[in-house]
C-alpha positions in Angstrom: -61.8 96.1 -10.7 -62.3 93.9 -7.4 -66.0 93.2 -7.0 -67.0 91.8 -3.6 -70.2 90.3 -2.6 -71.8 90.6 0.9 -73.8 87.7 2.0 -77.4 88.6 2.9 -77.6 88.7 6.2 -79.4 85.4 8.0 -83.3 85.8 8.8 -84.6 87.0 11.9 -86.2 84.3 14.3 -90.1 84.4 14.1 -91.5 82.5 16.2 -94.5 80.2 14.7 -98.0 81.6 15.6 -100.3 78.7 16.1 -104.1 79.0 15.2 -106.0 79.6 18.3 -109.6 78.6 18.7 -112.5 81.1 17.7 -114.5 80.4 21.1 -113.3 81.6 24.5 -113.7 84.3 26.9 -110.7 86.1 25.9 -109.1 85.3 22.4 -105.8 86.4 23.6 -105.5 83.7 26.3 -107.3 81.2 23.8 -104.0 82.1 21.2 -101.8 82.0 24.1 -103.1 78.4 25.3 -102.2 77.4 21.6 -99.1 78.2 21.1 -98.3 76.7 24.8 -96.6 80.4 26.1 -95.4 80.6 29.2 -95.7 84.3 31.1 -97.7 86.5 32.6 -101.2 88.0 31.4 -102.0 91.1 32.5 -106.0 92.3 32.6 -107.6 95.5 33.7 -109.0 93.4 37.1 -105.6 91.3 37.5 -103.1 88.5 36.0 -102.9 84.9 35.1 -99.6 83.2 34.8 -99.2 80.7 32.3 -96.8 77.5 31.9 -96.7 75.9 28.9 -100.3 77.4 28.0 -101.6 76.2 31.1 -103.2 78.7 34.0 -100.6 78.2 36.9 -101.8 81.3 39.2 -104.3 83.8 39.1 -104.3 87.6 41.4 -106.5 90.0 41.4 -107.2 93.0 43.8 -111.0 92.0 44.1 -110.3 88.8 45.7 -108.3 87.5 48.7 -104.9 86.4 47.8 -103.8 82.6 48.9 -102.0 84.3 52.0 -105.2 85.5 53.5 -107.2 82.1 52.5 -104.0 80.3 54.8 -103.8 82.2 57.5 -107.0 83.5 58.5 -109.1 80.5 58.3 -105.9 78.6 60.2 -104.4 76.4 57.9 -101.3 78.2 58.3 -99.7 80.6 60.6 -98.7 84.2 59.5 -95.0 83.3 60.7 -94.7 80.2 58.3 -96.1 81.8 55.1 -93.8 85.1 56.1 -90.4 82.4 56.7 -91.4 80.6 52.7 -91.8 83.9 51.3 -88.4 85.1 52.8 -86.5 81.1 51.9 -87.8 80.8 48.6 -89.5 83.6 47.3 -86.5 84.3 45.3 -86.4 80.9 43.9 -90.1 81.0 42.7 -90.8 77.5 44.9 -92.9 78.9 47.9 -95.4 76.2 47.8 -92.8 73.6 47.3 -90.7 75.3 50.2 -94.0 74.8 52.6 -94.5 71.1 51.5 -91.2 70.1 51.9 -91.1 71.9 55.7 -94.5 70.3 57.0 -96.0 73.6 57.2 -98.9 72.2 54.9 -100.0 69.1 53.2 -99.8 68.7 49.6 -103.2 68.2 48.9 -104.5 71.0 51.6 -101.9 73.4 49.7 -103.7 72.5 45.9 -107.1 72.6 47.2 -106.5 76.4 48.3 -104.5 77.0 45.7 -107.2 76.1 42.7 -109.9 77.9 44.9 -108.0 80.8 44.7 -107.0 80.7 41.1 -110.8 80.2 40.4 -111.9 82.8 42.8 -109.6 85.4 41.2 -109.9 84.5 37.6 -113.4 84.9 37.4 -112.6 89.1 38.0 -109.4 88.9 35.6 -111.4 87.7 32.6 -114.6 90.3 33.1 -114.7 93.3 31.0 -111.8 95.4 30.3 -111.4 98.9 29.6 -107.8 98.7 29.4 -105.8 96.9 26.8 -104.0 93.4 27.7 -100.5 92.7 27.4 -98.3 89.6 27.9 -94.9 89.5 29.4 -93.3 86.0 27.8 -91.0 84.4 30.5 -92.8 85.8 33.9 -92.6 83.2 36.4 -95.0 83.9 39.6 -92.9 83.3 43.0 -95.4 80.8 44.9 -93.6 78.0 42.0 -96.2 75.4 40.2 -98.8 73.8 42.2 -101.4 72.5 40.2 -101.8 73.8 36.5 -105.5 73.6 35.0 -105.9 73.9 30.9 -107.3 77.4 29.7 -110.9 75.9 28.7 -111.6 74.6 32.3 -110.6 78.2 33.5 -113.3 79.8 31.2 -115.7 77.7 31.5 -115.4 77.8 35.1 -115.8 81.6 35.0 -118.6 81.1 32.4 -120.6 78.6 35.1 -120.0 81.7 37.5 -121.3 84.3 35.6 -124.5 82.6 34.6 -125.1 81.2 38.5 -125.2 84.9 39.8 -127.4 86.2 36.9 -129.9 83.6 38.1 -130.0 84.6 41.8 -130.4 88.4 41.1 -130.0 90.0 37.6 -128.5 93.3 39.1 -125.0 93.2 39.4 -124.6 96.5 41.5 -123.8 94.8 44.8 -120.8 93.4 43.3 -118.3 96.3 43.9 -119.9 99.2 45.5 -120.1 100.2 49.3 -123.1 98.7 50.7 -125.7 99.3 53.3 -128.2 97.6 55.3 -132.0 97.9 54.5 -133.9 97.8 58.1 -137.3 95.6 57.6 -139.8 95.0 59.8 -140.5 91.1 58.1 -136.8 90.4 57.8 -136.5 87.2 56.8 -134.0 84.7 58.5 -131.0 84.0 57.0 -128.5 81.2 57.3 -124.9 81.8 59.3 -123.0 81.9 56.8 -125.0 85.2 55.3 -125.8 86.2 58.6 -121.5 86.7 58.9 -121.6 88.9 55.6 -125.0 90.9 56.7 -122.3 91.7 59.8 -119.8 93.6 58.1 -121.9 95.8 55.7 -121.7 98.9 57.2 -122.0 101.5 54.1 -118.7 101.7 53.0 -117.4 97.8 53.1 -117.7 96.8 49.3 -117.9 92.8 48.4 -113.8 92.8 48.3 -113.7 94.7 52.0 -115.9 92.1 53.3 -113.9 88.8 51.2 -110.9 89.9 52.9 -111.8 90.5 56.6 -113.8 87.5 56.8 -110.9 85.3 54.7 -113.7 84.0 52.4 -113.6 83.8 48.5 -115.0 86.7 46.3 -116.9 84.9 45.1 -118.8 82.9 47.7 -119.4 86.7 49.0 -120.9 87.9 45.6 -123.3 84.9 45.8 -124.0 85.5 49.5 -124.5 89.4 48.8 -126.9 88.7 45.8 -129.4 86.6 47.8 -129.6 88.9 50.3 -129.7 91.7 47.5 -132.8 89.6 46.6 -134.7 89.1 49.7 -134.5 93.4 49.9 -131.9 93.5 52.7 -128.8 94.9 51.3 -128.6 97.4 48.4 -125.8 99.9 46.9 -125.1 103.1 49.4 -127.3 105.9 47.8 -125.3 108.3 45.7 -122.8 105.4 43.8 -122.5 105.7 40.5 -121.7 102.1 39.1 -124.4 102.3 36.2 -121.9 102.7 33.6 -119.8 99.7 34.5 -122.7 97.9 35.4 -124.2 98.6 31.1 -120.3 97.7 30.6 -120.4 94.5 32.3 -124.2 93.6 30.7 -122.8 94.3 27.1 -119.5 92.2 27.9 -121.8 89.5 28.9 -124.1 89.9 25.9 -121.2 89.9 23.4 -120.1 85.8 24.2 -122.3 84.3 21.0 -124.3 81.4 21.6 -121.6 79.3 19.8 -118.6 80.4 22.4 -121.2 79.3 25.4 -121.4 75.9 23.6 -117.7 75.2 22.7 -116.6 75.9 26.4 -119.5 73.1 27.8 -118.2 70.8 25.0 -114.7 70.5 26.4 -115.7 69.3 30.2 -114.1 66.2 31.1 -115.5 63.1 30.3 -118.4 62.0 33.2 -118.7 65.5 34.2 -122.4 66.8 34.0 -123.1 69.5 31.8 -123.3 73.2 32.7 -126.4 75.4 33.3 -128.3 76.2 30.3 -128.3 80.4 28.5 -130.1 82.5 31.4 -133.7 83.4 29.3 -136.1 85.7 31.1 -138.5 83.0 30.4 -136.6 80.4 32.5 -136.2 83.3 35.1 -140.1 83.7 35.6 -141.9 81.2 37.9 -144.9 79.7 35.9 -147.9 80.3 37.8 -149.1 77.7 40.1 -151.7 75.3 38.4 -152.3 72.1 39.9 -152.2 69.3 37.7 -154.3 66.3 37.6 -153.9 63.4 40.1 -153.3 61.0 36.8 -152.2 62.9 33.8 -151.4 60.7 31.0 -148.5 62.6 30.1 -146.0 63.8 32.8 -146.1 67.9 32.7 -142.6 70.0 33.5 -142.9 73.0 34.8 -140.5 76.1 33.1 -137.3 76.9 35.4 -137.9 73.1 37.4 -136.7 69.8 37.4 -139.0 66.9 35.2 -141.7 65.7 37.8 -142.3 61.9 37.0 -146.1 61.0 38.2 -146.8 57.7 38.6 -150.4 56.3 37.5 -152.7 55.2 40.2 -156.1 53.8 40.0 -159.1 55.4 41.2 -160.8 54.3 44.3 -163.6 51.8 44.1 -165.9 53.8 46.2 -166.0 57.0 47.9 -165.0 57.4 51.2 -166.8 57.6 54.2 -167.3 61.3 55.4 -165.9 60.0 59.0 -162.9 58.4 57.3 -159.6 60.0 56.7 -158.6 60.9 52.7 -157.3 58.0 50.7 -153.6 58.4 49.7 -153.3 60.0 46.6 -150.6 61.4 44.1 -150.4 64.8 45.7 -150.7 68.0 43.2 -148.1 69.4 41.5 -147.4 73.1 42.4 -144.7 75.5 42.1 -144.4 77.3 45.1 -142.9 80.8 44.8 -138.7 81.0 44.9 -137.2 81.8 47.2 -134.5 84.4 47.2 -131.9 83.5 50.1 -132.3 79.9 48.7 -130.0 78.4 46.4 -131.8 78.2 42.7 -132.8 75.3 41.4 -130.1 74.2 38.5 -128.5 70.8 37.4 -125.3 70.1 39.6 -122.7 72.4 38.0 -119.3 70.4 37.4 -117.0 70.4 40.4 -113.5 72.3 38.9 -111.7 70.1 41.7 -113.2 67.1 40.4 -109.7 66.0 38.7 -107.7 66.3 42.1 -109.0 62.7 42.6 -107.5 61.4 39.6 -104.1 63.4 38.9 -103.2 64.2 42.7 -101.1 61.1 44.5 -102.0 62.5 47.6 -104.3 59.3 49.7 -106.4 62.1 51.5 -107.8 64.4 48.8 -111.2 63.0 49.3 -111.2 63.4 52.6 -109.8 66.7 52.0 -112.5 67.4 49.3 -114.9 66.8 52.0 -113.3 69.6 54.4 -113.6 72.2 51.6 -116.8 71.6 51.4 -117.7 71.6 55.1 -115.7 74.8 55.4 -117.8 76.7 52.8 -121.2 75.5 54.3 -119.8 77.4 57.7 
């Protein structure tokens, strides 16, 4: 009797699953940064390509894509962004295509670019009722630009989150129809918020308004919250965002202390750290006490900046009642905040900071200068 033996058959290909970090925004994203995937992450609020476990692109519906950014503010016309998207579109090299034509310059084309992947990240990694899934291989058709490491994306959105908590607390303003609140003492407000004030008309929401004024979401959330602050915009009556508002609070509240700190402690080197936990003690003015002309310690204020005094000595003699007050330290007081001004936190660290030293473009300062003329407008 023949006995034959059948080989086993071979293993099946695993691929190796590398150990992802505990802190992070979204452990998913922190796995997928590790094992360097490349693909497409799909969130409740949007996407974020990957290359290499980098963030290439970022889309979500609550934010202006690049197109709108392009054309409406003028950098490009709608016929050259409709010719790349036709040329290369299928190629996955749009932004290459418009380099390469002249219809933009390399470093105008990143700067856009990372404001928009910022802008629409910060919605893609809020909370989720939805699960996530990840398609390995997706490739996003604009082509790689500029790729920024998960952490800085995070942290970024992190930064975000806690900069809006400090203007106003309440985040109802961020996606429901809004409406105008007629005062009698309306207080002025700079054009840039005077632009938004314009378009709330009851049933605009923050994304209506982002879109027809070609702005980031963001810079409109910020906008909308101080003006949600000085009591002249509020949600229209009868919207009923109070669950995903205790949805979003709870999502905020579940990052541990320990997450916060591990996303500051990968900033670049030189870059200033990021605002410090919101505490509702740092949120309430201290009450204004003068201090002495010449303390012998300086005194600092909660929620301000350290006040150095300087030491002078007392006046010989009393001045005549005729004569005009000697010069003197004056008193330190905290006025009261103001709502439509921006709060008063350390410098938050620019996210385009490393254009300067990665791009070989010879204008990106002066271009970093133009972004930031176009977002005081």
């Amino acid at each position: 009797m023949t006995t034959v033996r059948t080989p086993p058959p071979p293993p099946l290909p695993v691929r190796q699953r590398a150990v992802a970090p505990a802190a992070g925004l979204s452990p998913m994203l922190s796995r997928l940064a590790a094992e360097r995937a490349t693909g497409v992450l799909v969130r409740e609020c949007g996407s974020l390509y990957l290359s290499e476990g980098q963030v290439v692109h970022a889309e979500s519906p609550a934010t202006p894509g690049l197109d709108v950014l392009l054309t409406v503010r003028g950098a490009l016309n709608a016929e050259g962004w409709r010719e790349a998207i036709a040329e290369a579109g299928a190629r996955r090299l749009v932004g290459r295509f418009l380099v390469d034509r002249g219809r933009i310059a390399k470093g105008a084309l990143e700067l856009c670019h990372l404001g928009a992947l910022y802008d629409a990240a910060y919605f893609v990694l809020g909370p989720s009722r939805a699960p996530s899934r990840f398609r390995y291989g997706a490739a996003h058709w604009l082509g790689p630009v500029h790729p920024v490491p998960v952490a800085a994306v995070e942290r970024e959105t992190l930064r975000r989150r806690e900069l809006l908590h400090r203007i106003w607390s309440d985040p109802a303003t961020d996606d429901a129809p809004l409406v105008r609140i007629e005062r009698l003492d309306e207080p002025a407000v700079a054009p840039r918020q005077a632009a938004v004030l314009g378009r709330v008309d009851g049933t605009r929401t923050a994304a209506d308004i982002s879109r027809a004024l070609g702005r980031p979401a963001f810079h409109t959330l910020v906008d909308l919250r101080r003006l949600a602050a000085a009591g002249i915009v509020a949600p229209a009556p009868g919207t009923e965002v109070a669950a995903r508002h205790e949805e979003r609070e709870r999502f905020d509240a579940a990052i541990p202390a320990e997450a916060r700190a591990a996303l500051r402690a990968t900033s670049p080197a030189g870059a200033p750290p990021g605002p410090a936990p919101v505490t509702p003690a740092a949120m309430t003015p201290a009450p204004a006490t003068p201090a002495p002309a010449t303390p012998a310690t300086p005194v600092t204020p909660v929620g301000t900046a350290t006040a150095r005094t300087t030491p002078t000595a007392p006046p010989a003699a009393p001045p005549a009642p005729t004569a005009l007050p000697a010069r003197d330290t004056p008193p330190l007081t905290l006025a009261p905040p103001d709502p439509l001004a921006p709060p008063d936190t350390p410098a938050p660290p620019d996210p385009l900071a490393h254009l300067a030293l990665t791009s070989t473009d010879p204008d990106v300062s002066l271009l970093r200068r133009l972004r930031d003329a176009l977002e005081a407008l």
